[in-house]
C-alpha positions in Angstrom: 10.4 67.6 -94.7 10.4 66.4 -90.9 9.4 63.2 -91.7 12.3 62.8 -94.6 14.7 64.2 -92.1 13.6 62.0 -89.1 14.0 59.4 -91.3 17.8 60.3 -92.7 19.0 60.4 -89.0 18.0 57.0 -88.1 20.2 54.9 -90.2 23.3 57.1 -88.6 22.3 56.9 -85.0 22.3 53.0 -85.9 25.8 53.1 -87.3 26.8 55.6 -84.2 25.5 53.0 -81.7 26.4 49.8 -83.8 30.2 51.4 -83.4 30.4 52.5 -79.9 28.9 48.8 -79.4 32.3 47.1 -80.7 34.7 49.9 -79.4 33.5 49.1 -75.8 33.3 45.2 -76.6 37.2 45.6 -78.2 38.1 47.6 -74.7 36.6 45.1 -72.4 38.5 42.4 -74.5 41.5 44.0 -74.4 41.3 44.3 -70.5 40.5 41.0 -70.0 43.6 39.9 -72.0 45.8 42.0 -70.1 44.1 40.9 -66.8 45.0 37.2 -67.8 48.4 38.4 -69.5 49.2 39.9 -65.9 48.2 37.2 -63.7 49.3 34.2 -66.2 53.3 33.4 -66.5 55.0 34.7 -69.9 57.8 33.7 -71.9 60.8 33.9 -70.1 63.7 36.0 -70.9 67.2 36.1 -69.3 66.4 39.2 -68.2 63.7 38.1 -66.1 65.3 35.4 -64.9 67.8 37.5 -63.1 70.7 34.6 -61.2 69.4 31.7 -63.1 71.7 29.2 -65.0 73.1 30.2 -68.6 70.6 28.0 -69.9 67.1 28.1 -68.5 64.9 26.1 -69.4 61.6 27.4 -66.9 58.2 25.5 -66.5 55.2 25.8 -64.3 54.4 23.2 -61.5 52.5 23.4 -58.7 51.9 27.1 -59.4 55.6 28.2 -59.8 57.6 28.7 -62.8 60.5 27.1 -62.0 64.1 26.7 -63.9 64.5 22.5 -64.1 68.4 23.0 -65.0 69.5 24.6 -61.9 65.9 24.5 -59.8 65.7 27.8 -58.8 61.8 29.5 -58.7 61.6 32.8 -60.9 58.1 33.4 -60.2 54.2 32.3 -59.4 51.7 31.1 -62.4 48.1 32.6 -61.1 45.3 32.0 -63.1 42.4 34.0 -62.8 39.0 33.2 -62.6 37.1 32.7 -66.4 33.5 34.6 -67.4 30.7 32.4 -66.4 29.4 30.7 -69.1 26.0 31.8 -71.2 25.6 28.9 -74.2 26.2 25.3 -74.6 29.5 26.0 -76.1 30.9 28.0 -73.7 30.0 25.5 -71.0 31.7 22.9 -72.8 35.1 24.9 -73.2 35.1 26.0 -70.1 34.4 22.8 -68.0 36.8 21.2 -66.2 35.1 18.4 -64.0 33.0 15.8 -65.4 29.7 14.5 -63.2 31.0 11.7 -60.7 29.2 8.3 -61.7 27.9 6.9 -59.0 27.8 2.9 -58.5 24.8 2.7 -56.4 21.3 4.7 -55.6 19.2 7.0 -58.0 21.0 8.6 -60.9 18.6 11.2 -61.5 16.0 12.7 -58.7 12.6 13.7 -59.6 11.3 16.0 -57.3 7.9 16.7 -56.0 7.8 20.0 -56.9 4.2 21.8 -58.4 6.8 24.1 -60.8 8.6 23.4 -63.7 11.8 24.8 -64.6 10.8 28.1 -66.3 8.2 28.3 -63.0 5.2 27.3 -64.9 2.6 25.4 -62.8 2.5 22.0 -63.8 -1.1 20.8 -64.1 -2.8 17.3 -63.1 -1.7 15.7 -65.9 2.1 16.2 -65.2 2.0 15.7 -61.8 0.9 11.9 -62.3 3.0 11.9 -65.1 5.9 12.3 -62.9 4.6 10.7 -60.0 4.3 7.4 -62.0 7.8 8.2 -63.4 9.4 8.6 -59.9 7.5 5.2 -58.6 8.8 3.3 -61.6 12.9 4.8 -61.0 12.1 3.9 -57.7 11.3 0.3 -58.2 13.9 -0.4 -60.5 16.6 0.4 -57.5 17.3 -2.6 -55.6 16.8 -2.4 -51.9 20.7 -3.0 -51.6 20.9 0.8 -53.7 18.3 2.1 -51.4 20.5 1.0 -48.5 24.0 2.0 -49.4 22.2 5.5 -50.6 21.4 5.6 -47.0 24.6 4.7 -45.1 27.3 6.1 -47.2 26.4 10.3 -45.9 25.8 8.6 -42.8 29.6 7.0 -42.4 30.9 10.1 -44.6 29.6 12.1 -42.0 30.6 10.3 -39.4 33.9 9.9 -40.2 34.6 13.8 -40.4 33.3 14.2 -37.1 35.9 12.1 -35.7 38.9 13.1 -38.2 39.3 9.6 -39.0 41.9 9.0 -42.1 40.4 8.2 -45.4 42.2 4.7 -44.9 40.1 3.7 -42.5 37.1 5.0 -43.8 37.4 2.4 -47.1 38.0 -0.5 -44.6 34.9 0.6 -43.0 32.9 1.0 -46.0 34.1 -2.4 -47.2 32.9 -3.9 -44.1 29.8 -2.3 -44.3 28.7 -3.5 -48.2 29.7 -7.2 -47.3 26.9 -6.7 -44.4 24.6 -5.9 -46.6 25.1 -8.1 -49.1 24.7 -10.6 -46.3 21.1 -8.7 -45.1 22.3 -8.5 -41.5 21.1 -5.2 -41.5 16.9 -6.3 -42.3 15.3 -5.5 -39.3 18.1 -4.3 -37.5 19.5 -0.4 -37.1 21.7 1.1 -40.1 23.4 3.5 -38.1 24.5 0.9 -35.6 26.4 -0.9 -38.2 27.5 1.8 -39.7 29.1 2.6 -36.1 30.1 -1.1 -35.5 32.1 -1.1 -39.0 33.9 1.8 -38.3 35.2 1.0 -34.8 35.9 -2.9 -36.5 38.0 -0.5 -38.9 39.8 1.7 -36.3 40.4 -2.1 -34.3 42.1 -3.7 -37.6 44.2 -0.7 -38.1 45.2 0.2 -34.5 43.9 3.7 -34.7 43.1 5.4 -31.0 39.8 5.7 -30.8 37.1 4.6 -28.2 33.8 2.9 -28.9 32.3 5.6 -26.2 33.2 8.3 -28.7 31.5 6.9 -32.1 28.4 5.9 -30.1 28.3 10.0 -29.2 29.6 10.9 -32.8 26.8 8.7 -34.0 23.9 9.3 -31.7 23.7 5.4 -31.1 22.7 3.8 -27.9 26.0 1.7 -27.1 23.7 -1.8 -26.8 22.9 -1.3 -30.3 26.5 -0.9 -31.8 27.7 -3.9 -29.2 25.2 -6.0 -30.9 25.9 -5.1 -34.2 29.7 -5.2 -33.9 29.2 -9.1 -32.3 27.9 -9.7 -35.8 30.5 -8.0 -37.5 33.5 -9.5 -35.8 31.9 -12.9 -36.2 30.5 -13.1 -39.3 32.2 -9.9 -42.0 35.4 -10.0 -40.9 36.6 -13.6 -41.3 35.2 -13.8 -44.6 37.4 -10.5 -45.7 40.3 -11.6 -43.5 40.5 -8.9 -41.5 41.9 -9.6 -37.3 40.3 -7.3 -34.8 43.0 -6.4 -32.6 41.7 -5.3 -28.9 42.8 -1.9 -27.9 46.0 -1.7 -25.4 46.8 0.6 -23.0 50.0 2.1 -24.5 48.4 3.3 -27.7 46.0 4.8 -25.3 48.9 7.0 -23.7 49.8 8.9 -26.5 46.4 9.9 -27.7 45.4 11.0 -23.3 48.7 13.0 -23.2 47.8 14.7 -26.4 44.5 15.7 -25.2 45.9 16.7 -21.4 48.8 19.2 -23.7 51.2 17.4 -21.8 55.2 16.8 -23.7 56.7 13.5 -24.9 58.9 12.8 -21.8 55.5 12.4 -19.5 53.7 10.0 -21.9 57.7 8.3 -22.5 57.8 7.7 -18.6 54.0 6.9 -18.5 55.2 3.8 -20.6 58.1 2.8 -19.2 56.0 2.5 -16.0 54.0 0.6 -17.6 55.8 -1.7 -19.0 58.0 -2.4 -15.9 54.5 -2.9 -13.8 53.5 -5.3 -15.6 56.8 -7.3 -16.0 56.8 -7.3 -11.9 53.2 -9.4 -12.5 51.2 -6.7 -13.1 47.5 -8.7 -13.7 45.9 -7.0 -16.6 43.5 -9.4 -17.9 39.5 -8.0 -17.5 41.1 -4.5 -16.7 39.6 -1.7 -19.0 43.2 -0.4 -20.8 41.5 3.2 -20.3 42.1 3.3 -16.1 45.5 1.8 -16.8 46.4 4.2 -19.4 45.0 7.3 -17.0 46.6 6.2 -13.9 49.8 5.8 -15.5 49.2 9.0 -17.0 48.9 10.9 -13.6 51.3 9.4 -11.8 54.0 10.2 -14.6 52.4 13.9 -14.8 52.5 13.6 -10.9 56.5 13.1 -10.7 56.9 16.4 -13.3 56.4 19.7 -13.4 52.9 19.3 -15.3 50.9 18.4 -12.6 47.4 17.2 -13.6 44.3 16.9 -11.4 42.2 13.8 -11.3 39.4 15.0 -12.2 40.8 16.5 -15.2 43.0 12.8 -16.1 39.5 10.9 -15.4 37.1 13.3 -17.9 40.1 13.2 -20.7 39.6 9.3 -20.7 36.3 8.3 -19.6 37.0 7.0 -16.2 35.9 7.6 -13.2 38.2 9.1 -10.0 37.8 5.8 -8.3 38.5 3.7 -10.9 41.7 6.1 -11.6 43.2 5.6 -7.5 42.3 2.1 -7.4 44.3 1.3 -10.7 47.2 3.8 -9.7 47.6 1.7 -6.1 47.5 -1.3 -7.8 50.7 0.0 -10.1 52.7 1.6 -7.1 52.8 -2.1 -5.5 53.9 -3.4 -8.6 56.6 -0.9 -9.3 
């Protein structure tokens, strides 16, 4: 009689469970939709709308709901965060980025790991296997892959260390695939024309920077990137018509004012001296633009109230103190 009774109860602790299984399933569904019901926009009324036009007409951009009659913003449109995604169709419904194609390098990496993906070892006969498989991907990349798989990190990398805009950093790029279509860089350093095409960037677009800074930024030694930006300017950027415009001194000004905190009227009157200096026959031909642009600097700071020290002028531009009096005499005679 046990046995028939054991028996009996099973099939209703099945149904007991099999029901308290969908009421918490129906709760947690029901939660979720009032989660996204609270965070998501609803339907409009008047009443919620409040001062709005007698006819709004309310849509979402840019994360407000906003009335496109009379312009006015009723409210925010959050969106929560989804579930993470368990099966192939979830995945598929809830992606919304597609994998970047990429024009050069590797599309797929095969690593040389001993484990596979459930964490099995993989024995001798894999290992070959995929060994000989990574050898043959690798020989089907041309060396001109290989190489742009290199530099581009390299000049992405570089180009967020010095906060360079994203114009420059396509110039640059374009620079640097005509160079190695050419094979100027067989033999020769990568990261030195990698350096070299982004200062022959910042020099066609007039941007202040120093070649000092990307041969720091880079790691470089500054002989390499000289040599390598000879090549560039002689032999890349005529072919993509592209002028390499020297750096001046008065684009200079700005960018040493900004770093000494000092306020538009010193690096205005650090200018205008300038200027008039070199209108009185100022010589500046085979003069570095950085000790003009410092010594104009302190002597305008010098006349204010926001005094710099030289010391302080010479470190913000790369100068030395000598090199900072000697160019500021030579401006005093001429002014």
């Amino acid at each position: 009689m046990n046995i028939f009774q054991i028996s009996e109860e099973k099939p209703e602790q099945n149904q007991q469970k099999k029901k308290s299984i969908e009421q918490i399933s129906s709760e947690e569904k029901n939660m979720n939709n009032n989660y996204k019901d609270r965070l998501r926009s609803r339907e409009v009324n008047k009443a919620d709308v409040g001062e709005c036009c007698d006819s709004p007409c309310v849509e979402s951009k840019d994360g407000d709901n906003v009335c496109l009659n009379c312009g006015m913003i009723i409210g925010r449109n959050l969106v929560g965060n989804e579930r993470r995604a368990y099966t192939v169709e979830e995945v598929n419904k809830r992606r919304r980025t597609e994998p970047r194609w990429r024009e050069f390098g590797p599309r797929t990496m095969l690593p040389n790991s001993k484990i596979d993906s459930k964490g099995r070892l993989i024995g001798a006969k894999g290992k070959t296997l995929f060994s000989r498989l990574s050898k043959i991907q690798n020989s089907l990349i041309s060396s001109i892959e290989r190489n742009f798989w290199e530099a581009k990190p390299k000049l992405k990398m570089l180009t967020s260390k010095l906060n360079t805009p994203e114009y420059i950093k396509e110039t640059a790029w374009k620079i640097y695939s005509v160079v190695a279509r050419k094979k100027l860089t067989m033999g020769r350093s990568i990261d030195g024309f990698i350096a070299a095409s982004l200062y022959a960037a910042i020099r066609v677009h007039e941007f202040p920077r120093l070649l000092e800074e990307i041969c720091e930024a880079s790691m470089t030694p500054r002989r390499t990137v000289h040599r390598s930006l000879g090549m560039v300017v002689k032999e890349v950027l005529p072919e993509l018509n592209l002028k390499y415009k020297p750096i001046t001194a008065e684009q200079l000004i700005f960018r040493f004012a900004a770093d000494l905190s000092l306020p538009m009227e010193v690096s205005k009157k650090a200018i205008n001296m300038l200027i008039q200096a070199s209108k009185n026959g100022l010589m500046r031909t085979g003069k570095d633009p950085k000790g003009l642009a410092a010594s104009v600097i302190y002597m305008a700071a010098k006349s204010s109230n926001c005094r710099k020290t030289q010391a302080e002028v010479s470190e913000v531009a790369k100068v030395t103190e000598v090199t900072l009096r000697s160019r500021s005499k030579q401006i005093k005679m001429k002014l």
